[in-house]
C-alpha positions as CSV (number, residue, x, y, z in Angstrom):
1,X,92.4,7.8,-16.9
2,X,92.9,8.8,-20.5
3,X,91.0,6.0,-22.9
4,X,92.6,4.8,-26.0
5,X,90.4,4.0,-29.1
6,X,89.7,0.5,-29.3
7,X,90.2,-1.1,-32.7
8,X,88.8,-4.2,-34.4
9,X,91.3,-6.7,-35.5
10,X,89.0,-9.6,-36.4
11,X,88.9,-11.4,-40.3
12,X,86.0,-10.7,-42.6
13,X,82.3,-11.6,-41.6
14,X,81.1,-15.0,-41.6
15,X,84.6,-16.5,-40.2
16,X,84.5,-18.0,-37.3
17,X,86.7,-16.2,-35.0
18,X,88.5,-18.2,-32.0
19,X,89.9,-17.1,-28.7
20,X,93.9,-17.2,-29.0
21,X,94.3,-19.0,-25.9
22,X,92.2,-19.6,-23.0
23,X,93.4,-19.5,-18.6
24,X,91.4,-20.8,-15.6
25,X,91.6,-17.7,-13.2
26,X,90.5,-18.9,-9.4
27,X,88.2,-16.6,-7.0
28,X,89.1,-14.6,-4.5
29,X,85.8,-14.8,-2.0
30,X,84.2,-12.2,-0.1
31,X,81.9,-13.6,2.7
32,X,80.0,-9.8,2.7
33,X,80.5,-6.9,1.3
34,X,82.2,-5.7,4.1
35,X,84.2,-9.2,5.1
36,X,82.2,-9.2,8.4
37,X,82.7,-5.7,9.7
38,X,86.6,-6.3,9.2
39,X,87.0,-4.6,6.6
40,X,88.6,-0.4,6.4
41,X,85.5,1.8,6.1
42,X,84.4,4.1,3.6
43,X,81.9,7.0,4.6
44,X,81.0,9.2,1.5
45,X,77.7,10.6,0.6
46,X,74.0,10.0,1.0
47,X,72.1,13.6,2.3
48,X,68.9,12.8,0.2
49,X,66.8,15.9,-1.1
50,X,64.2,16.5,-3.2
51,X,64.6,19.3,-5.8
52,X,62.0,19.4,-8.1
53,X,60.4,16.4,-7.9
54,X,63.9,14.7,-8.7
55,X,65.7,12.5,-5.6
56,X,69.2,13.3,-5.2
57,X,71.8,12.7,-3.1
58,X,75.5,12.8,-2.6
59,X,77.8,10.3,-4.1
60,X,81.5,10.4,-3.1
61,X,83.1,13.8,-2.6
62,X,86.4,13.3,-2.0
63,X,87.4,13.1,-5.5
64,X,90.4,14.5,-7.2
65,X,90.1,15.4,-11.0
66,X,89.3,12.2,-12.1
67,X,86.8,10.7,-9.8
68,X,85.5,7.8,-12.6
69,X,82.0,7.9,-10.8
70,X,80.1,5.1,-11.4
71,X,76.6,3.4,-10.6
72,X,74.8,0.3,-10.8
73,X,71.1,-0.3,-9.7
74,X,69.3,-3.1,-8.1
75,X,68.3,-5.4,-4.9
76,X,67.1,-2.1,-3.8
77,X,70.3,-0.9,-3.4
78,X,72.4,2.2,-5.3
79,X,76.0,0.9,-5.7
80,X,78.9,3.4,-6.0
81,X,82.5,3.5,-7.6
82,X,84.8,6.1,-7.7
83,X,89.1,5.8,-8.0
84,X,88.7,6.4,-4.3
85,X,86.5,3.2,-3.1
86,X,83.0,1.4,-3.1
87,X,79.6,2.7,-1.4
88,X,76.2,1.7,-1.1
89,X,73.1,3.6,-0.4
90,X,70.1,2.3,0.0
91,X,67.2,3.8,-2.9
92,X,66.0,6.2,-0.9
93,X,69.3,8.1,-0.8
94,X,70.8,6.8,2.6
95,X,74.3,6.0,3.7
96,X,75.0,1.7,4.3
97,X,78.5,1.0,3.3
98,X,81.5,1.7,1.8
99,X,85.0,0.4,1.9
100,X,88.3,1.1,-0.5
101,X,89.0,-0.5,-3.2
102,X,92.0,-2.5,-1.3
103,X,89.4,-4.3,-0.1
104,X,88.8,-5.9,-3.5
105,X,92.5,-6.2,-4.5
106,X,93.0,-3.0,-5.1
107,X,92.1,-0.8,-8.7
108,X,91.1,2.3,-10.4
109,X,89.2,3.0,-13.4
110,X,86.2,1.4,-12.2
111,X,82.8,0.4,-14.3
112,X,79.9,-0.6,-13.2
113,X,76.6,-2.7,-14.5
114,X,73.7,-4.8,-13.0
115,X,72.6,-7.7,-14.5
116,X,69.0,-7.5,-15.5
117,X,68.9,-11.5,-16.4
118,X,71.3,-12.8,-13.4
119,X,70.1,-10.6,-10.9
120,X,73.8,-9.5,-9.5
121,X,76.3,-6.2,-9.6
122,X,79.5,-6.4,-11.3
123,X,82.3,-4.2,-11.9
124,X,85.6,-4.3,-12.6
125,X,89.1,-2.3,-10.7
126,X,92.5,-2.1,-13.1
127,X,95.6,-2.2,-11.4
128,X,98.8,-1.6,-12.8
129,X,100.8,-1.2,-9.3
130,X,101.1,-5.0,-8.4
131,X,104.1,-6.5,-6.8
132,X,104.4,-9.2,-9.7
133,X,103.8,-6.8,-12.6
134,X,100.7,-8.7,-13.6
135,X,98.4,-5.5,-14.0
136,X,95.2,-7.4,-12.9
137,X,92.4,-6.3,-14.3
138,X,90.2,-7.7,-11.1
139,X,86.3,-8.4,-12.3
140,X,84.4,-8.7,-9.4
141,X,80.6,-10.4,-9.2
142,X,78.3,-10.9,-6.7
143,X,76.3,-13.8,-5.7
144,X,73.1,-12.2,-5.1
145,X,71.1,-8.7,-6.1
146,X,72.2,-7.7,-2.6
147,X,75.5,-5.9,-2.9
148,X,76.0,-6.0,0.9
149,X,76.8,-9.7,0.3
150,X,79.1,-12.3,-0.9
151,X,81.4,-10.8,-3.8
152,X,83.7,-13.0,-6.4
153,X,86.9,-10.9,-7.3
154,X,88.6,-12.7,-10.4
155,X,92.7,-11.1,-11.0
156,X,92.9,-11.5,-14.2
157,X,96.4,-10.7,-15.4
158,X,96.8,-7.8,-18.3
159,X,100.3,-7.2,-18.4
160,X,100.4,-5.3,-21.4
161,X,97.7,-3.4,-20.2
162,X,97.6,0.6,-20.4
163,X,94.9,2.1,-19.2
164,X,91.3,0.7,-17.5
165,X,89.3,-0.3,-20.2
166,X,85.2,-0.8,-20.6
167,X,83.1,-4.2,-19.4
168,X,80.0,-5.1,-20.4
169,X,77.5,-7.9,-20.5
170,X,74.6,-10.5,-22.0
171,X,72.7,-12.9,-19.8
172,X,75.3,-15.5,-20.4
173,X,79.0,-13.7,-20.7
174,X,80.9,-10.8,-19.1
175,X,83.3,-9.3,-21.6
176,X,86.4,-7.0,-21.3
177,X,88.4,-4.5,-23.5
178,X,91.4,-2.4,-22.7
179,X,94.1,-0.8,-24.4
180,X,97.8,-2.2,-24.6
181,X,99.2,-5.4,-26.0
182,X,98.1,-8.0,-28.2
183,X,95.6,-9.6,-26.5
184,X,92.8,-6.4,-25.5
185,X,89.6,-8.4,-25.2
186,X,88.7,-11.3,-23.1
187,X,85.2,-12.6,-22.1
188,X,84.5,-15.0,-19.5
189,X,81.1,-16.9,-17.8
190,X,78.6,-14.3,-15.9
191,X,77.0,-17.7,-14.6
192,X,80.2,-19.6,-12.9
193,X,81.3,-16.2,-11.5
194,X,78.3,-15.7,-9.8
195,X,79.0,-19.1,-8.3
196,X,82.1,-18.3,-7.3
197,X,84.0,-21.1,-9.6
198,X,87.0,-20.9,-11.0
199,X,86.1,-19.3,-14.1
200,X,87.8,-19.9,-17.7
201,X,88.9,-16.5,-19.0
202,X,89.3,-16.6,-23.0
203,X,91.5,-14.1,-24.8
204,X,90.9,-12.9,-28.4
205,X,93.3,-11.5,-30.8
206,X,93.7,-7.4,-30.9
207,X,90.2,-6.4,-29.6
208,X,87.2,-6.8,-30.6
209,X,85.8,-3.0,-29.5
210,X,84.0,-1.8,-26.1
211,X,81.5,-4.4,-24.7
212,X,77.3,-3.6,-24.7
213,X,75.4,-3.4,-21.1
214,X,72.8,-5.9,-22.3
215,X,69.5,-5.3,-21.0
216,X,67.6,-7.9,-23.0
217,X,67.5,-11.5,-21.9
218,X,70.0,-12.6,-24.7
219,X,73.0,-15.1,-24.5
220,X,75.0,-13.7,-27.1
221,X,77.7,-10.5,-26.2
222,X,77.9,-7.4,-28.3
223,X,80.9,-5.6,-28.9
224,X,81.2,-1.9,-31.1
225,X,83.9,-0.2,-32.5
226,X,83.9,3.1,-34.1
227,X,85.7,4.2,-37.4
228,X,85.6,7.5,-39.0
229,X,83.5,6.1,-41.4
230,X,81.7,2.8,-39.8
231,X,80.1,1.6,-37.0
232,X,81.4,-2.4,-36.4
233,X,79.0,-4.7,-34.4
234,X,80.9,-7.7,-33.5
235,X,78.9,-10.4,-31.8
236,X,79.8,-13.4,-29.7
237,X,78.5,-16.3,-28.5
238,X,78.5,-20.0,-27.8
239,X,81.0,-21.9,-30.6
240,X,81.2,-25.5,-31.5
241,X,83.8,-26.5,-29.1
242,X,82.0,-25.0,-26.4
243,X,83.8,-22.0,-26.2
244,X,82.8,-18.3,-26.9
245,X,83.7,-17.4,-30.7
246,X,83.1,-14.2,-32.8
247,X,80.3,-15.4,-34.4
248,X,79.3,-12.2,-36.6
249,X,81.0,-8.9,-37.7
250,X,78.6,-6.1,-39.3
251,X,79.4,-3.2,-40.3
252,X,77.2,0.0,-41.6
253,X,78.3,4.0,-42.8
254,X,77.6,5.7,-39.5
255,X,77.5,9.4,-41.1
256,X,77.7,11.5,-37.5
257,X,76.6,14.4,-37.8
258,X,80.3,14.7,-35.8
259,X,82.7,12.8,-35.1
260,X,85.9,15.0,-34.4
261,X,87.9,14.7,-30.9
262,X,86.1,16.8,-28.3
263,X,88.6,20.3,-27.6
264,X,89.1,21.1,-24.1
265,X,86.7,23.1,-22.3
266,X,86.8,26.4,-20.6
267,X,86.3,27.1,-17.2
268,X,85.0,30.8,-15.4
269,X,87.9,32.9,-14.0
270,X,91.0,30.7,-15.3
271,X,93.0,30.4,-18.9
272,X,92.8,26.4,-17.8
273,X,91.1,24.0,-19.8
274,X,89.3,21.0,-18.8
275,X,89.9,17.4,-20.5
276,X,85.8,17.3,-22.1
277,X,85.7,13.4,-22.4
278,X,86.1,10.8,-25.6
279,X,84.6,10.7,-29.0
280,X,84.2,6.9,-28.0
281,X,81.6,6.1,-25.7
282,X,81.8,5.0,-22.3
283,X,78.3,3.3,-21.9
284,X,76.4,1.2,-24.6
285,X,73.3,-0.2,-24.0
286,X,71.1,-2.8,-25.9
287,X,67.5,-2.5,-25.0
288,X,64.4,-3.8,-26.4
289,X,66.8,-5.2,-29.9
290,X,68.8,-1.6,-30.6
291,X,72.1,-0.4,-29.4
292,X,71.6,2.9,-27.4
293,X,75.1,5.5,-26.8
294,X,75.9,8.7,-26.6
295,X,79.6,10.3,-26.9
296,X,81.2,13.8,-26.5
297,X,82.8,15.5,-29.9
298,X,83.7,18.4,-31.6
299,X,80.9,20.6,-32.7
300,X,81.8,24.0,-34.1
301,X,84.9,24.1,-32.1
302,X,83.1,23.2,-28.7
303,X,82.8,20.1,-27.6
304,X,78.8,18.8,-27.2
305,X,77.1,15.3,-26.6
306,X,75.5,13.3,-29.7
307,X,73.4,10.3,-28.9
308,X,72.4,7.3,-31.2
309,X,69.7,4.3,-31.6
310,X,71.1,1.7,-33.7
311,X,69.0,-1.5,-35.3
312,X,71.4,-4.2,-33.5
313,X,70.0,-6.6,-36.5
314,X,71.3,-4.7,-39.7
315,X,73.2,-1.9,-37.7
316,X,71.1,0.9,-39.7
317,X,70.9,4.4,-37.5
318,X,67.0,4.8,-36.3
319,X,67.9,8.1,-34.8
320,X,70.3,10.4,-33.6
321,X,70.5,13.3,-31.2
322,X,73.0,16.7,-30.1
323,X,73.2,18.5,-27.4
324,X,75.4,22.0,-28.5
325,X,75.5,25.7,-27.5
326,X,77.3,28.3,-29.3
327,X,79.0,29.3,-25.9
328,X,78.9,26.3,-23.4
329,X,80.6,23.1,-23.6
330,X,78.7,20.1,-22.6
331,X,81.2,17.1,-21.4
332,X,81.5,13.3,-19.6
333,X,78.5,11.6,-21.3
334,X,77.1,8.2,-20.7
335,X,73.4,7.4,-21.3
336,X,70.2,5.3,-19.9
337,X,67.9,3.3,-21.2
338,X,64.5,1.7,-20.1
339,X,61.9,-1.2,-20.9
340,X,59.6,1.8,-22.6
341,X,62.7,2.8,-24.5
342,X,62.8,6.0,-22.2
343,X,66.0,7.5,-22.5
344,X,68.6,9.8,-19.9
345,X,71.5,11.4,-21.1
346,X,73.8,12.7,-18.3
347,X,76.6,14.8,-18.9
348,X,78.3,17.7,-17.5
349,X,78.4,21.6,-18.4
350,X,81.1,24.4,-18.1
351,X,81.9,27.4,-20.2
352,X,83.6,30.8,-19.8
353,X,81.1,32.0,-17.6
354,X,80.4,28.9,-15.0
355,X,82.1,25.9,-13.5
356,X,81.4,22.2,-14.2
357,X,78.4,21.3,-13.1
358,X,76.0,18.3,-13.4
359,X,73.2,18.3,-16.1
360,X,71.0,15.9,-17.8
361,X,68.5,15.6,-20.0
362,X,65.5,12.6,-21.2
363,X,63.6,11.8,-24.3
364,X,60.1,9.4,-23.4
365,X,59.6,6.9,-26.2
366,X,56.7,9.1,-27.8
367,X,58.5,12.0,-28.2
368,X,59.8,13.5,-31.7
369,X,62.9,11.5,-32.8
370,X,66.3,12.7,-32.3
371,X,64.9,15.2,-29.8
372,X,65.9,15.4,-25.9
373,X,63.8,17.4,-23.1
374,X,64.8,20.3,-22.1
375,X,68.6,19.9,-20.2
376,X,68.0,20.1,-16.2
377,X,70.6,20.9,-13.6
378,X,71.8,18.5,-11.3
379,X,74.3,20.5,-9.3
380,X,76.5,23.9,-9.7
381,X,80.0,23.7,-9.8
382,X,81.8,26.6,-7.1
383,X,85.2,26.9,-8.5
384,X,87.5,26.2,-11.4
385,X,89.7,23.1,-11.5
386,X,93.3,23.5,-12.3
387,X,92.9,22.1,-15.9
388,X,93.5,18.9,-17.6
389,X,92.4,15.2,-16.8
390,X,88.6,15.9,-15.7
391,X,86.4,12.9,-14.9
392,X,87.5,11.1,-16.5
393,X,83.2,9.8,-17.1
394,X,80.1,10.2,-16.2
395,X,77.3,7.0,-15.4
396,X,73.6,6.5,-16.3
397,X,71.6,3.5,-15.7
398,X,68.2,2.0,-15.7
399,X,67.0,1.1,-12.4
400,X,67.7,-3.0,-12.0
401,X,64.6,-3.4,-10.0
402,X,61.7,-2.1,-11.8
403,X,63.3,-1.9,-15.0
404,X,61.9,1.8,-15.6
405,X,63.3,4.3,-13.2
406,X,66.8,6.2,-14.6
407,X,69.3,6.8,-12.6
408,X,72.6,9.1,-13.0
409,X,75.6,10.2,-11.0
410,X,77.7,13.4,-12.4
411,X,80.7,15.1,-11.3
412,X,81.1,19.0,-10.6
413,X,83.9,21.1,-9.2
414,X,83.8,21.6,-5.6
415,X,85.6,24.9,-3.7
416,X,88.5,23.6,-4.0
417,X,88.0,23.1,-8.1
418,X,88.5,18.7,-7.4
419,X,85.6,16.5,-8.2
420,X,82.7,16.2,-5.9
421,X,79.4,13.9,-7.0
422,X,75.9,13.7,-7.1
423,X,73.4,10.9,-7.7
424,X,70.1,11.8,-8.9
425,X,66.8,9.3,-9.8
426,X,64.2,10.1,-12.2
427,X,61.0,8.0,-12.3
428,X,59.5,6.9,-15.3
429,X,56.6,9.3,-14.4
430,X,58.6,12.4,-14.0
């Protein structure tokens, strides 16, 4: 689904910011993954290869245009979202699950993180068809690193809601933003999820940006909102009353290099074009004390991939990356980061002369700043789609488990031009 740009509507710095009002949302418990073997199945993927030197395999492939593909890492196990339903494969590439997205009260829009601190997969399903018109946005945990077990699904009502929005994470919280309404962030307790307690669920005024995958064992949640002229951290935590309450608001110059909305893209053999993705980025990740994105804009009329290290302390820019071509578009970013400070940024290429098809690229921490390695294929796209909504993302993640491996899952057209996808791992060696 189309995202809408998240916008800050806190006070100034320094004021402690409140939730407007606060809602005790009750579970609804999964026994297994699967509910036993009763649940419908879901058989996508796996067909593990090694092309050079790089694992892949096949993630779902019965996608329309916008698949939403989505990973998250850990318990030794690769877990899978797409707008068509859940899958697991185990690390080596290999089928073990999968079931619809019915099966945890229904959803599209799905995101995905593991937990580095708390050891468990979350991710959350939007959905805006419900009976009672509630438009749950359903945030779903798991008790263990094990995604084939128990699961905690928590409806959390967003009837002003949109579109799906972006989650995120610190070793303590699990916060939400979404477009639509008054009320477009709320955070709630990673910890009593887990459990499987009723949780508290705390709104905030307007919204306080798109919530930070937190890799480092910190309690406080980071939230980032981009301006054509700033960049606004916005960090919350533990407040006198017990509750969580904006504690901070920075905000910097961001001088991109670009910043424009990304064009559409062309495609071989067709006058369609192909939605390229949103100047806002879909994944943030705090590692090792800085912030870590990438995003798809306008460069020169094309749309290309820029990518960003940010001092979470002051918010001051360390470096900053593009990936352009005078005749290729390069679209659907989201980025990767490990415990070296290795980085993988995944994204997807088309252009006049080729299809969509599945790229990335990777910077080791010694290399010269601002600078990727060399873009590698993933997959070839075989046909054109029919234009429009494409993706509508992309997802990179650092391997839960050893904390060094990167992983990414991109989309490229299959013959009949919808979304197929493919999961791919590269070792901290490689």
């Amino acid at each position: 689904m189309l995202s809408v740009l998240l916008t800050l509507n806190t006070p100034p710095p320094l004021q402690i910011v409140e939730p407007v009002r606060s809602e005790v949302i009750q579970p609804i418990r999964n026994a297994s993954f699967n509910k036993d073997g009763k649940a419908r199945k879901r058989k996508q993927g796996g067909n593990p290869r090694t092309v050079d030197g790089i694992l892949m395999f096949d993630g779902a492939q019965d996608g329309n245009r916008q698949v939403d593909p989505q990973i998250s890492v850990g318990g030794n196990y690769v877990f899978h979202g797409t707008n068509s339903g859940l899958v697991i494969y185990d690390k080596q590439g290999n089928y073990v699950d999968g079931v619809p997205q019915s099966e945890f009260n229904e959803g599209i829009d799905p995101k995905m993180g593991f937990c580095l601190s708390n050891r468990v997969h979350f991710f959350n399903l939007w959905n805006p068809w419900d009976k009672e018109k509630k438009k749950p946005v359903n945030v779903s945990v798991s008790e263990s690193a094990d995604p084939r077990g128990a699961w905690n699904t928590y409806p959390i009502p967003a009837p002003a809601g949109v579109d799906g929005g972006g989650i995120g994470n610190s070793r303590k919280w699990i916060g939400y933003s979404f477009p639509g309404g008054s009320e477009r962030t709320f955070v709630l307790s990673l910890k009593d999820a887990k459990a499987g307690k009723p949780v508290t669920v705390h709104h905030f005024a307007g919204s306080l940006g798109h919530p930070v995958f937190t890799q480092d064992p910190v309690d406080d949640l980071l939230f980032v909102n981009l301006s054509n002229e700033e960049i606004v951290l916005t960090t919350v935590g533990d407040g006198p009353k017990g509750v969580p309450v904006v504690k901070s608001v920075l905000r910097q110059p961001h001088a991109f290099l670009h910043f424009g909305r990304p064009p559409a893209s062309p495609m071989k053999g067709t006058e369609a074009t192909t939605a390229s993705g949103d100047r806002n980025p879909k994944t943030l990740v705090v590692q090792g004390g800085h912030l870590w994105f990438s995003h798809t804009v306008n460069v020169n009329g094309r749309a290309g991939v820029q990518w960003h290290q940010v001092r979470v302390s002051d918010g001051k820019f360390v470096q900053s990356g593009l990936v352009a071509d005078p005749k290729n578009s390069f679209i659907q970013t989201t980025i990767g980061v490990n415990k070296r400070n290795d980085v993988l940024v995944g994204f997807q290429e088309t252009g006049p002369d080729m299809f969509i098809s599945g790229r990335f690229a990777v910077r080791r921490a010694g290399d010269q700043a601002g600078r990727l390695g060399p873009i590698r294929k993933l997959v070839e796209g075989v046909a054109a789609t029919e234009g429009g909504a494409w993706g509508d993302y992309s997802g990179s993640t650092v391997d839960g488990d050893n904390h060094l491996d990167l992983w990414t899952i991109q989309s490229f057209a299959n013959e009949q031009g919808r979304g197929g996808t493919i999961i791919a791992r590269i070792r901290a060696e490689d």
